[in-house]
N, CA, C, O and CB atoms as a CASP TS submission, in Angstrom:
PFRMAT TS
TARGET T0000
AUTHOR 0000-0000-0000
METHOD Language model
MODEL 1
PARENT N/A
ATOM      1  N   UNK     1      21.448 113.904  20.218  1.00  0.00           N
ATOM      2  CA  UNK     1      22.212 112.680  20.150  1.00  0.00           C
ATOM      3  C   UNK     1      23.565 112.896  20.835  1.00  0.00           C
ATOM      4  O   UNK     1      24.056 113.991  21.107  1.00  0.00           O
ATOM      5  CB  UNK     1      22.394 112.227  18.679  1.00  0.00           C
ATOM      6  N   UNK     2      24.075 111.734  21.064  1.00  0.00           N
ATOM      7  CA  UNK     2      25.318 112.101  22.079  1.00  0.00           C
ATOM      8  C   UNK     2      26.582 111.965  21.608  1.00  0.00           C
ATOM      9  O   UNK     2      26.746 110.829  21.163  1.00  0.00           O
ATOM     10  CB  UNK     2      25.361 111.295  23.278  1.00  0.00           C
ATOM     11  N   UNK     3      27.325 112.497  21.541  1.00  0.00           N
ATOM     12  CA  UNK     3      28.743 112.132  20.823  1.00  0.00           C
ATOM     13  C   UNK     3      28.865 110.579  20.646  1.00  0.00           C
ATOM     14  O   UNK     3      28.553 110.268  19.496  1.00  0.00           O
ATOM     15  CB  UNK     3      30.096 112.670  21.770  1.00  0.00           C
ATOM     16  N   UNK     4      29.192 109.591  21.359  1.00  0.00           N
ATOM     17  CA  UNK     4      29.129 108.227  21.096  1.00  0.00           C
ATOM     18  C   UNK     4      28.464 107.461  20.415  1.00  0.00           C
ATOM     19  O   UNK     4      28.780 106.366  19.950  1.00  0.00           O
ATOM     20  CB  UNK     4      29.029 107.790  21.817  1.00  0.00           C
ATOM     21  N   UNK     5      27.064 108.301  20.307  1.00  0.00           N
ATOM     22  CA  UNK     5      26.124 107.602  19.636  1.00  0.00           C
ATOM     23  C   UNK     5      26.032 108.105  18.116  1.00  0.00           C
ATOM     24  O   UNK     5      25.237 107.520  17.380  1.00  0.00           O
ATOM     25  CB  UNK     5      24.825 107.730  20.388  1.00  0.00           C
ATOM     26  N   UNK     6      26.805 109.162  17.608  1.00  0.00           N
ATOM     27  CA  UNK     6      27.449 109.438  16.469  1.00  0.00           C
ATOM     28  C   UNK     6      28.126 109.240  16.102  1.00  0.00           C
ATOM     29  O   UNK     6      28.064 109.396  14.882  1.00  0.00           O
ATOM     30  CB  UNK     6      27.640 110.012  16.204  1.00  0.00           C
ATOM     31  N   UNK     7      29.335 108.761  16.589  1.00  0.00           N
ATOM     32  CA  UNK     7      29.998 108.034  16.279  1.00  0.00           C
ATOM     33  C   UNK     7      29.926 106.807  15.807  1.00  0.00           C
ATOM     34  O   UNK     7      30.447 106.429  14.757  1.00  0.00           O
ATOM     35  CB  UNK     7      30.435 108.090  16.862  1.00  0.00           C
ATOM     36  N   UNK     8      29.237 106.098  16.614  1.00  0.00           N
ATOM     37  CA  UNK     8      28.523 104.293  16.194  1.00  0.00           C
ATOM     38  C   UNK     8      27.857 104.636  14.886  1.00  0.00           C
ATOM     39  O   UNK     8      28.363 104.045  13.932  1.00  0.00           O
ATOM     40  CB  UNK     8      27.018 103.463  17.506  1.00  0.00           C
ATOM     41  N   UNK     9      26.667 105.586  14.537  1.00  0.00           N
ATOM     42  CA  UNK     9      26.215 106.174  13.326  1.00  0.00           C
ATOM     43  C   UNK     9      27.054 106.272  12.021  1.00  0.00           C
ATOM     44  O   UNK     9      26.804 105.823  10.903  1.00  0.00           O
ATOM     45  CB  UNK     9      25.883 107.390  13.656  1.00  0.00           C
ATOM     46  N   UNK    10      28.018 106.916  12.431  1.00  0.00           N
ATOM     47  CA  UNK    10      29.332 107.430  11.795  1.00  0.00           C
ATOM     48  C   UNK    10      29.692 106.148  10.563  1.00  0.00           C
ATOM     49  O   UNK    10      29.496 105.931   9.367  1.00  0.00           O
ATOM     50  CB  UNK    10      30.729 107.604  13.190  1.00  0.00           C
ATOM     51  N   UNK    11      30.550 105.304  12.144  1.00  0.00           N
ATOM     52  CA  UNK    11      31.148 104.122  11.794  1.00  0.00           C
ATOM     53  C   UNK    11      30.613 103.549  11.025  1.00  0.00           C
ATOM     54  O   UNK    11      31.332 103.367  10.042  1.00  0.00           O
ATOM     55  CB  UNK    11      31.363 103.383  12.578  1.00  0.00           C
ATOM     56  N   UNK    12      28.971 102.834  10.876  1.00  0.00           N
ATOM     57  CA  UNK    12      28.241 102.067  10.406  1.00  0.00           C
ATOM     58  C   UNK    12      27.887 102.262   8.855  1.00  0.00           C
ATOM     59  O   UNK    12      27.658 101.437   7.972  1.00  0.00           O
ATOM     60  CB  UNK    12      27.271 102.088  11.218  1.00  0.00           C
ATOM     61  N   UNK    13      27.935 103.897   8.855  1.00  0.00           N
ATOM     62  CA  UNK    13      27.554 104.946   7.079  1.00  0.00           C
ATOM     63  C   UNK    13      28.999 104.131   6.489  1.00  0.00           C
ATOM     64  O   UNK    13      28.926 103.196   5.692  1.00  0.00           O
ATOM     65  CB  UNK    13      27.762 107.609   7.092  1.00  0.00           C
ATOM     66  N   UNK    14      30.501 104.747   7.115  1.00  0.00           N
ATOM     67  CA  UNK    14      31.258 104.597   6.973  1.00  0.00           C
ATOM     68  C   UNK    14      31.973 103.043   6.089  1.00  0.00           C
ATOM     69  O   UNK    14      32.715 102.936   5.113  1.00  0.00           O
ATOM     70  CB  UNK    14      31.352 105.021   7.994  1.00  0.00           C
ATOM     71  N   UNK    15      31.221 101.882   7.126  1.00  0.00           N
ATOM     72  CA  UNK    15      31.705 100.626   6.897  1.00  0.00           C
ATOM     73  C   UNK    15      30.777 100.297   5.315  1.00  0.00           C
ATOM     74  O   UNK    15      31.052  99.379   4.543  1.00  0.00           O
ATOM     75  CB  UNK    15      31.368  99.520   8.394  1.00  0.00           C
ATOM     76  N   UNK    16      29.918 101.075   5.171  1.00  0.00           N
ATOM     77  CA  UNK    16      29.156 100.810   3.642  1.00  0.00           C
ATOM     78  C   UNK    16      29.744 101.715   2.853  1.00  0.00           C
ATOM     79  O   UNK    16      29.413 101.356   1.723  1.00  0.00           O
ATOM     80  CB  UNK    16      27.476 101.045   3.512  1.00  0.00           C
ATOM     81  N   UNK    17      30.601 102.934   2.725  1.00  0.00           N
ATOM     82  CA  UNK    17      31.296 103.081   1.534  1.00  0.00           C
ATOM     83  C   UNK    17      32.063 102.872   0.187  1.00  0.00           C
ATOM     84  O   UNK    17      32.966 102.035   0.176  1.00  0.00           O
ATOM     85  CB  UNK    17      31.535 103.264   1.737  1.00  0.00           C
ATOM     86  N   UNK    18      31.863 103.348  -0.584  1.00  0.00           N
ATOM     87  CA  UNK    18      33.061 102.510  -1.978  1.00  0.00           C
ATOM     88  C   UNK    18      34.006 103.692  -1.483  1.00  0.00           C
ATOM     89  O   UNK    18      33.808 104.723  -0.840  1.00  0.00           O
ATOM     90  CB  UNK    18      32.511 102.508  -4.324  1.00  0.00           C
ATOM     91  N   UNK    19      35.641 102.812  -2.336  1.00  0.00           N
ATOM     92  CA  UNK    19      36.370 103.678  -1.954  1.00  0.00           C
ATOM     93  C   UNK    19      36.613 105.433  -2.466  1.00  0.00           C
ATOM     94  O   UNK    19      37.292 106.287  -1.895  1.00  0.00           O
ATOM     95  CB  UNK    19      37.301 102.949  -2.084  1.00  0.00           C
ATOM     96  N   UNK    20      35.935 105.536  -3.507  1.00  0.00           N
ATOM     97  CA  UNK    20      35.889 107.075  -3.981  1.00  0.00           C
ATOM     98  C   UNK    20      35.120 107.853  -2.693  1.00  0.00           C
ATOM     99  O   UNK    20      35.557 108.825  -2.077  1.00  0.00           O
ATOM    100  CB  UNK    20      34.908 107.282  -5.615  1.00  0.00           C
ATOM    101  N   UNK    21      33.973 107.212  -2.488  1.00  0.00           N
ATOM    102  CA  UNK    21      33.040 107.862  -1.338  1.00  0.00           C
ATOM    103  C   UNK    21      34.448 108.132   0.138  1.00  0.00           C
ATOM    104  O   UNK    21      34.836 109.216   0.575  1.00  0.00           O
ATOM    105  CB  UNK    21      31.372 106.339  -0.803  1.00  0.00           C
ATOM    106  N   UNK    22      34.911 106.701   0.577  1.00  0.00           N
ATOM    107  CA  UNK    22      35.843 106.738   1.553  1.00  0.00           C
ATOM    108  C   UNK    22      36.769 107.884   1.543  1.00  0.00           C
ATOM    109  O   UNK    22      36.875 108.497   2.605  1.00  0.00           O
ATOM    110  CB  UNK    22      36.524 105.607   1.508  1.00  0.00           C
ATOM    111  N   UNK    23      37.718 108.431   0.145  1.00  0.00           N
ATOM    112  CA  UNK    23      38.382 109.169  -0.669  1.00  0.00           C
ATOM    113  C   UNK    23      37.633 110.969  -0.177  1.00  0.00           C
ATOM    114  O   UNK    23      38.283 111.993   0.035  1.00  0.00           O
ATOM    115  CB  UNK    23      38.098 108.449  -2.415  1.00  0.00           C
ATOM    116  N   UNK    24      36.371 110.817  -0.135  1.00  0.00           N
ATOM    117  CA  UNK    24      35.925 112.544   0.314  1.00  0.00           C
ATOM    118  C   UNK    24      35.734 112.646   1.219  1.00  0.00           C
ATOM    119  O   UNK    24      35.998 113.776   1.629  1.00  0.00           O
ATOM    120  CB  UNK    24      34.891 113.284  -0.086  1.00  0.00           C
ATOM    121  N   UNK    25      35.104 111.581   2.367  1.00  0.00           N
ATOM    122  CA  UNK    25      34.745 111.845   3.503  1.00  0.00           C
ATOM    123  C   UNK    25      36.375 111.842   4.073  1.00  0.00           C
ATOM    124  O   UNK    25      36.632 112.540   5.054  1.00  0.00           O
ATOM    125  CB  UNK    25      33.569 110.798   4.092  1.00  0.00           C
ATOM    126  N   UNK    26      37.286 111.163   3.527  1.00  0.00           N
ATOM    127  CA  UNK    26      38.887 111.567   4.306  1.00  0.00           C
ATOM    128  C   UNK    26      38.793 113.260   4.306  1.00  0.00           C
ATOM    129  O   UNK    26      38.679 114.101   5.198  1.00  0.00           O
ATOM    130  CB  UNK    26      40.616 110.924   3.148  1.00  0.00           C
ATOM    131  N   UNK    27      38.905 113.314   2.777  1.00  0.00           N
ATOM    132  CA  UNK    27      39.208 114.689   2.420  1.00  0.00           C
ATOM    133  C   UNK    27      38.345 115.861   3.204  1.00  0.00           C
ATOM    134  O   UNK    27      38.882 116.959   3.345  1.00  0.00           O
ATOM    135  CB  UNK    27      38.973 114.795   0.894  1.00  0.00           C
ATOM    136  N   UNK    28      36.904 115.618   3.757  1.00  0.00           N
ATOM    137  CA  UNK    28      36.517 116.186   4.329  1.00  0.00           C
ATOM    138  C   UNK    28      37.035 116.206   5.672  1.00  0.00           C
ATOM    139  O   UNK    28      37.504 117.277   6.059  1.00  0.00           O
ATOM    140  CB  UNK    28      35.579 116.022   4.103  1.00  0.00           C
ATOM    141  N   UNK    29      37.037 115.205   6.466  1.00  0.00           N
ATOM    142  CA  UNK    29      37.613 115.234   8.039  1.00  0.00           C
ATOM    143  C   UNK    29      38.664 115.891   7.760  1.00  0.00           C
ATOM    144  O   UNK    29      38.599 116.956   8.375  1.00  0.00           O
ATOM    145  CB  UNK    29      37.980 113.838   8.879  1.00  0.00           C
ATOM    146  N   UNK    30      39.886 115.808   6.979  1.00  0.00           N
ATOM    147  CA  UNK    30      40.887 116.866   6.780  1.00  0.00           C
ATOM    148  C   UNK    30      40.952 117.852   7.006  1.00  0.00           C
ATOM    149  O   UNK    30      41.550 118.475   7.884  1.00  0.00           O
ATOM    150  CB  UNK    30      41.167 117.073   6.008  1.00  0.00           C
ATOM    151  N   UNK    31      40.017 118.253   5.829  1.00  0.00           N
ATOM    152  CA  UNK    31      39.383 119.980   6.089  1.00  0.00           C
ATOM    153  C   UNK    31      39.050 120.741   7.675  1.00  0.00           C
ATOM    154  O   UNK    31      39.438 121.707   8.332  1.00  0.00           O
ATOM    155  CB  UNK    31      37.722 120.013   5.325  1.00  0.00           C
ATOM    156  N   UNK    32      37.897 119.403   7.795  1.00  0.00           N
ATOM    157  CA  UNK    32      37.693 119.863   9.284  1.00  0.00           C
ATOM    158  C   UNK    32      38.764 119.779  10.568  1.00  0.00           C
ATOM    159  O   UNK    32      38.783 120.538  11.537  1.00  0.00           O
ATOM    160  CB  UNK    32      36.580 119.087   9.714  1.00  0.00           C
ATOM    161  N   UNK    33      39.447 118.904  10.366  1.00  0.00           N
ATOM    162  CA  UNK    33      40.788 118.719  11.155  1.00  0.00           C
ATOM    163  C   UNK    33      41.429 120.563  11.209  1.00  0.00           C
ATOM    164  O   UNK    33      41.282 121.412  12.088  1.00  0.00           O
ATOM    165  CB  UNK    33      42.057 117.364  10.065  1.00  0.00           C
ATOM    166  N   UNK    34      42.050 120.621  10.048  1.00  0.00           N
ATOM    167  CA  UNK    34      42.759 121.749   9.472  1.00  0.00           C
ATOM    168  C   UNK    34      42.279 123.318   9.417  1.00  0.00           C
ATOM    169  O   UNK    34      43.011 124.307   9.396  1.00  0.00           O
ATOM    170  CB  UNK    34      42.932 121.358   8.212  1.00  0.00           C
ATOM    171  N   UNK    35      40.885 123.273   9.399  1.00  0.00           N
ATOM    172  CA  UNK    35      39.843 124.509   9.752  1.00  0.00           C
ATOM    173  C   UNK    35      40.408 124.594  11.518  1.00  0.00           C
ATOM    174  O   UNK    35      41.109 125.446  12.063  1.00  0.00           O
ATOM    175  CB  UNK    35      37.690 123.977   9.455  1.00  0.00           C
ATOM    176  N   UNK    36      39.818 123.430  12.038  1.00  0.00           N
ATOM    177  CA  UNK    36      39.409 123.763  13.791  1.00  0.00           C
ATOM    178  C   UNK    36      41.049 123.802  13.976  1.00  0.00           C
ATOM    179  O   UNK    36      41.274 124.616  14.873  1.00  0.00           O
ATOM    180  CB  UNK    36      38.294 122.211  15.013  1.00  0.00           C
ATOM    181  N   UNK    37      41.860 123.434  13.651  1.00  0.00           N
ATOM    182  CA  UNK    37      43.230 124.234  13.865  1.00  0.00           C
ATOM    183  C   UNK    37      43.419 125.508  13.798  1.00  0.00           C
ATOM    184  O   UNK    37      43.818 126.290  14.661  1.00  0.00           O
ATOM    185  CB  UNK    37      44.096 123.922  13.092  1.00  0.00           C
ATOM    186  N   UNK    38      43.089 125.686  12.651  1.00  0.00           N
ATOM    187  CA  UNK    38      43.716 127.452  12.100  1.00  0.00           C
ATOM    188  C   UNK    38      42.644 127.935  13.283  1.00  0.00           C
ATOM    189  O   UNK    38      42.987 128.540  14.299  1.00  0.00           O
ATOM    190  CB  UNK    38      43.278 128.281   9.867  1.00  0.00           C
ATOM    191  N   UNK    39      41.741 127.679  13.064  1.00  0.00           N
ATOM    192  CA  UNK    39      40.794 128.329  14.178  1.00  0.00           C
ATOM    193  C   UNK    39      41.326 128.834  15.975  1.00  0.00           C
ATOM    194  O   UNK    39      41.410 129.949  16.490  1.00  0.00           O
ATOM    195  CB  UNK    39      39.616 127.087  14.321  1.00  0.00           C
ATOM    196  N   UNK    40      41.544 127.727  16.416  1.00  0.00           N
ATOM    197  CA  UNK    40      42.637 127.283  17.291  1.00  0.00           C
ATOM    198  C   UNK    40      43.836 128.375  17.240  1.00  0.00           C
ATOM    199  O   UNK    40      43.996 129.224  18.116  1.00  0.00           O
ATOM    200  CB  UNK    40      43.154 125.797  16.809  1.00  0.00           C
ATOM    201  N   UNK    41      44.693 128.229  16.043  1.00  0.00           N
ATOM    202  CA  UNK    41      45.784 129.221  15.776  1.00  0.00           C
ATOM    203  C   UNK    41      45.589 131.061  16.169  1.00  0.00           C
ATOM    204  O   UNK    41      46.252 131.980  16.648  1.00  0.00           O
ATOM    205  CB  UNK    41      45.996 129.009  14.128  1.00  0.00           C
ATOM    206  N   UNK    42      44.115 130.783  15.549  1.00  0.00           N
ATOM    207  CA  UNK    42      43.452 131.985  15.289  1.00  0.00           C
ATOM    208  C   UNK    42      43.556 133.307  16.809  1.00  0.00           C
ATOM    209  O   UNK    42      44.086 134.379  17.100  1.00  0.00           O
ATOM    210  CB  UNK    42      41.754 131.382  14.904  1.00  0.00           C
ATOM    211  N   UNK    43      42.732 132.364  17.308  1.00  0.00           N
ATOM    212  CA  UNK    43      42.098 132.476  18.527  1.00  0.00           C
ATOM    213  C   UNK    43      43.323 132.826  19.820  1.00  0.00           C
ATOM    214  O   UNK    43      43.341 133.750  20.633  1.00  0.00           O
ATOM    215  CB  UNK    43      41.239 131.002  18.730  1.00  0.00           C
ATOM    216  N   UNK    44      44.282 131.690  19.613  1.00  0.00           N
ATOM    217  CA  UNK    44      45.379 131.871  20.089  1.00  0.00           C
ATOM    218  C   UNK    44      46.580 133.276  20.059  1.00  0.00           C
ATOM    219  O   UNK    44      47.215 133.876  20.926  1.00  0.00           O
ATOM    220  CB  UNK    44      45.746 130.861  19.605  1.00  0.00           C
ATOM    221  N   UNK    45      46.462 133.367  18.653  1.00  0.00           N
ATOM    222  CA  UNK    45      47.447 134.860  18.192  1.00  0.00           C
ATOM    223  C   UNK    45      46.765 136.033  18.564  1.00  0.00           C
ATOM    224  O   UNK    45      47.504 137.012  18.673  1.00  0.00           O
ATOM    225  CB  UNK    45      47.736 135.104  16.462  1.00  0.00           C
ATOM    226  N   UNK    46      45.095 136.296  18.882  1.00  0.00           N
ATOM    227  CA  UNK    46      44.584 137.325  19.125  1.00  0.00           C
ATOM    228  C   UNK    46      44.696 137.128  20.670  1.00  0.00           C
ATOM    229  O   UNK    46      44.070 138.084  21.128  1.00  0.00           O
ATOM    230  CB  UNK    46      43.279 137.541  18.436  1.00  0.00           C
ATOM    231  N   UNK    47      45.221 136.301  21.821  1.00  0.00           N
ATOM    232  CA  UNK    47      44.690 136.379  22.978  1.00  0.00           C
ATOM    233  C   UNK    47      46.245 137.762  23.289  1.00  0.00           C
ATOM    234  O   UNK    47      47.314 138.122  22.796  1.00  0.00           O
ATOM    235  CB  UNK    47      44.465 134.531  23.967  1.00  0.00           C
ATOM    236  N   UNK    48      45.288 138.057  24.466  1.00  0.00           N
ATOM    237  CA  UNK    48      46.388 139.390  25.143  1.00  0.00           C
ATOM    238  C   UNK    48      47.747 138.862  25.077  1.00  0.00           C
ATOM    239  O   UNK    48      48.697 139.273  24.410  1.00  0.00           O
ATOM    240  CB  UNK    48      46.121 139.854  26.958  1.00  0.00           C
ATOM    241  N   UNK    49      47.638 137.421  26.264  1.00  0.00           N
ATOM    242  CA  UNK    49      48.830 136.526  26.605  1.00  0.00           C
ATOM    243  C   UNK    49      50.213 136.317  25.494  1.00  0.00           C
ATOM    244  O   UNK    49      51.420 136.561  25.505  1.00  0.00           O
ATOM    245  CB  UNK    49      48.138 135.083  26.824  1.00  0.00           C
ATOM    246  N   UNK    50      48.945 135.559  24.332  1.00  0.00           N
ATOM    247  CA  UNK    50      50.474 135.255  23.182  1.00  0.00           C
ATOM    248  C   UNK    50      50.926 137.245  22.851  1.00  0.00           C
ATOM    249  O   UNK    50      52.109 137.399  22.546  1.00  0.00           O
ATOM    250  CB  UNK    50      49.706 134.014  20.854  1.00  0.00           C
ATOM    251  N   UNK    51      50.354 138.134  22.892  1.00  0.00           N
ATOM    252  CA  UNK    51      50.460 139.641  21.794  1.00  0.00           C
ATOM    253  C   UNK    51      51.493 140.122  23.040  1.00  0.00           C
ATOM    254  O   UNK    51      52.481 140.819  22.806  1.00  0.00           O
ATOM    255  CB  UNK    51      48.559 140.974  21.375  1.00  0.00           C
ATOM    256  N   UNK    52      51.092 139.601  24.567  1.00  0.00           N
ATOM    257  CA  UNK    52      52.390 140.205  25.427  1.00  0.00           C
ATOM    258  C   UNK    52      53.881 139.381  25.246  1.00  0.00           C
ATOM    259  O   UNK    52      54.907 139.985  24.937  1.00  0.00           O
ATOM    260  CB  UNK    52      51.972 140.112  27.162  1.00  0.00           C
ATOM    261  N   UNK    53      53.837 137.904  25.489  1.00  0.00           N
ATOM    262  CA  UNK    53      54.476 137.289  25.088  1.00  0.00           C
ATOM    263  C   UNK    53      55.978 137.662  24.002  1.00  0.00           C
ATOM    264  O   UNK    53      57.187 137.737  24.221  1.00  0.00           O
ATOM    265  CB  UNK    53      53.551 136.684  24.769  1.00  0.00           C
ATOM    266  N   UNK    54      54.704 137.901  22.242  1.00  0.00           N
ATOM    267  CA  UNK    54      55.558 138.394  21.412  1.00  0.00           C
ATOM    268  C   UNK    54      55.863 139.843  21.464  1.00  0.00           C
ATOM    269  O   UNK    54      56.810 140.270  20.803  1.00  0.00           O
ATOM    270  CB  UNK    54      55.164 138.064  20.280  1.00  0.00           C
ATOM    271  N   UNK    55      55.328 140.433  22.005  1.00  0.00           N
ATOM    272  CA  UNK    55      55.520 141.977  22.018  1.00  0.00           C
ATOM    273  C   UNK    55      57.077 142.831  21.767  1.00  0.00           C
ATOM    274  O   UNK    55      58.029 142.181  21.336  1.00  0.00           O
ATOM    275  CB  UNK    55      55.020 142.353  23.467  1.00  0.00           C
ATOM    276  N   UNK    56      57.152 143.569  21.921  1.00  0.00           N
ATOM    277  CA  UNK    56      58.995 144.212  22.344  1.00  0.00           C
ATOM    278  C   UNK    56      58.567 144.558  23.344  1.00  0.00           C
ATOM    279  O   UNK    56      58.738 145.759  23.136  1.00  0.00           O
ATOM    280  CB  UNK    56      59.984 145.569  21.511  1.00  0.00           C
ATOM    281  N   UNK    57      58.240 144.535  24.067  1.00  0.00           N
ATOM    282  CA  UNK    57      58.684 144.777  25.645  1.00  0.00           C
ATOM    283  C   UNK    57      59.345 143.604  25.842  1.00  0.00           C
ATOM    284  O   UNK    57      60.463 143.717  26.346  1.00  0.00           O
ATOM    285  CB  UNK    57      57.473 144.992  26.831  1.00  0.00           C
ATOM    286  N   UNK    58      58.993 142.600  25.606  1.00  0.00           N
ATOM    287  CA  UNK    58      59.030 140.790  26.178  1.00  0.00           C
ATOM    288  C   UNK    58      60.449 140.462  25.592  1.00  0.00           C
ATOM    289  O   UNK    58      61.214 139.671  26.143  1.00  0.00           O
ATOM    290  CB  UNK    58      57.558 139.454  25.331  1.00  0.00           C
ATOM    291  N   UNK    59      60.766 141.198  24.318  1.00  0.00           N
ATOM    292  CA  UNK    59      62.123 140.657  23.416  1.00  0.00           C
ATOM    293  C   UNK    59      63.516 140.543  23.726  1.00  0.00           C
ATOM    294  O   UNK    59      64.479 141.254  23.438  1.00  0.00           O
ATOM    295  CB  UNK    59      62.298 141.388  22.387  1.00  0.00           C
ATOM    296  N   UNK    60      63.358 139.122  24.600  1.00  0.00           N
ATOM    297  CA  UNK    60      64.552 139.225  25.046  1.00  0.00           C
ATOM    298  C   UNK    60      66.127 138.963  24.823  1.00  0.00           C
ATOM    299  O   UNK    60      67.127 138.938  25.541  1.00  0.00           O
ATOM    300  CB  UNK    60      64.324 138.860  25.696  1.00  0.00           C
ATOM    301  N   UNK    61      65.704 138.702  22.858  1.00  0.00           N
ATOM    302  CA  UNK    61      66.704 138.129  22.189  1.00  0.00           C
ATOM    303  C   UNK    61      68.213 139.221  21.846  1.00  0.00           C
ATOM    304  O   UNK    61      69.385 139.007  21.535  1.00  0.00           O
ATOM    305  CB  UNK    61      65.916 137.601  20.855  1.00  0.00           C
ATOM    306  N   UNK    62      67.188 140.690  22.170  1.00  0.00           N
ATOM    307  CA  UNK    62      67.926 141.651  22.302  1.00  0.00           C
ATOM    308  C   UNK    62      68.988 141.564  22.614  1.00  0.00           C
ATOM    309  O   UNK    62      70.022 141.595  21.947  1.00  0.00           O
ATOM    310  CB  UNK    62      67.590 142.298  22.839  1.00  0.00           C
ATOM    311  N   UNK    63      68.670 141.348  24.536  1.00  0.00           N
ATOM    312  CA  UNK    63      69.675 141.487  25.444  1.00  0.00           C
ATOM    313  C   UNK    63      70.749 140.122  25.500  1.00  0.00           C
ATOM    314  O   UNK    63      71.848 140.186  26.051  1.00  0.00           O
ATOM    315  CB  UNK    63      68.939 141.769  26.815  1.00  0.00           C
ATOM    316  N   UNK    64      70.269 139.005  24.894  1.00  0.00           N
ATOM    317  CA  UNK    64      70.802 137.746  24.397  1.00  0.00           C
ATOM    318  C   UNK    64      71.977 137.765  23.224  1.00  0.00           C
ATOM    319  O   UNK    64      73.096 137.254  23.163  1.00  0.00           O
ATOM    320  CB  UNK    64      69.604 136.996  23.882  1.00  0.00           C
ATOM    321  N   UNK    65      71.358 138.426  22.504  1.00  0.00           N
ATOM    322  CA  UNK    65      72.652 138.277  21.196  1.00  0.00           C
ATOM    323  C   UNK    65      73.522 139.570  21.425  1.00  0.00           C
ATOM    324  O   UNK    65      74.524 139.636  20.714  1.00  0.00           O
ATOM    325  CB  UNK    65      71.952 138.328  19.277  1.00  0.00           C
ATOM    326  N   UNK    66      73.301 140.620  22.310  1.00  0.00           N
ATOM    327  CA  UNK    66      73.562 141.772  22.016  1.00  0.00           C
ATOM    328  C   UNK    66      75.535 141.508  21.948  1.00  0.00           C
ATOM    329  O   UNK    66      76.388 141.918  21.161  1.00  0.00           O
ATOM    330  CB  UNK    66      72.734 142.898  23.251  1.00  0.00           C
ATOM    331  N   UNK    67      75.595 140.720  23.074  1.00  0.00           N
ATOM    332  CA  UNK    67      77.620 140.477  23.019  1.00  0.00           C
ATOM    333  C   UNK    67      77.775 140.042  21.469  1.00  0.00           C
ATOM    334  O   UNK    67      78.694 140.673  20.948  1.00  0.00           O
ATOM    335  CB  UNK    67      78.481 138.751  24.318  1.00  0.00           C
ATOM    336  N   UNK    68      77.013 138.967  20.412  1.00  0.00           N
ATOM    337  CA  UNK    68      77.224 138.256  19.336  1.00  0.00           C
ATOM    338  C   UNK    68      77.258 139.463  18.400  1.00  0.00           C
ATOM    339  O   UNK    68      77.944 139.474  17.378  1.00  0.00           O
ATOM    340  CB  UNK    68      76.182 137.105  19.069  1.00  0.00           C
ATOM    341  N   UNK    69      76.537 140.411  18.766  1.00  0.00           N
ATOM    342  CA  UNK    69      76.421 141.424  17.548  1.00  0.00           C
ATOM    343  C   UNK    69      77.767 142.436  17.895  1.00  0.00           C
ATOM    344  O   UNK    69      78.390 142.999  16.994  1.00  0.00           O
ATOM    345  CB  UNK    69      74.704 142.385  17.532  1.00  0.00           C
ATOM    346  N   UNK    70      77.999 142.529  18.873  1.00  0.00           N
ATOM    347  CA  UNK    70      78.492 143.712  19.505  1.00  0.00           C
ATOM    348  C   UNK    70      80.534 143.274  18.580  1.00  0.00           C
ATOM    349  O   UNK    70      81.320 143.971  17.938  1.00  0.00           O
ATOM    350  CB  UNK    70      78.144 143.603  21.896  1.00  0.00           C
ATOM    351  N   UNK    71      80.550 141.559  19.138  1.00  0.00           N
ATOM    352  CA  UNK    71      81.698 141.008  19.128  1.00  0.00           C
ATOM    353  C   UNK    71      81.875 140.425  17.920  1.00  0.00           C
ATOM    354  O   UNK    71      82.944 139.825  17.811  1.00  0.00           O
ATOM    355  CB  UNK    71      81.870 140.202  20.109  1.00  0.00           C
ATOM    356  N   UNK    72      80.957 140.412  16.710  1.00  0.00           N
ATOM    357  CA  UNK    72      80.838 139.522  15.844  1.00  0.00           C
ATOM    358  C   UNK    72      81.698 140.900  14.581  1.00  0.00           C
ATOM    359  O   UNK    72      81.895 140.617  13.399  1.00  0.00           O
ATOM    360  CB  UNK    72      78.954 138.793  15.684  1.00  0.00           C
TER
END
């Protein structure tokens, strides 16, 4: 089936709900919202890119504050 055509499916289950039923299927898309994020997050913090990024080699707040610390 094709994304669109699950959707129309979706909609139609959807438009026959009471509101307790309406009430879990939110709570579920939530979940799933909030899963495929962290997932997302996940995936993201293990790539090489973000681990060089944050690394100390990369830290350049060092050489940035170093007068604030030096003068403070």
């Amino acid at each position: 089936m094709i994304t669109l055509e699950l959707r129309k499916q979706i909609h139609n289950l959807v438009e026959t709900f009471s509101k307790p039923q309406l009430v879990l299927v939110y709570e579920f898309a939530q979940f799933l919202a909030q899963r495929e994020e962290a997932l997302w997050m996940d995936v993201q913090m293990r790539s090489s890119a973000y681990q060089e990024w944050v690394g100390s080699d990369n830290d350049i707040y060092d050489e940035v504050f170093a007068d604030a610390v030096s003068t403070g």
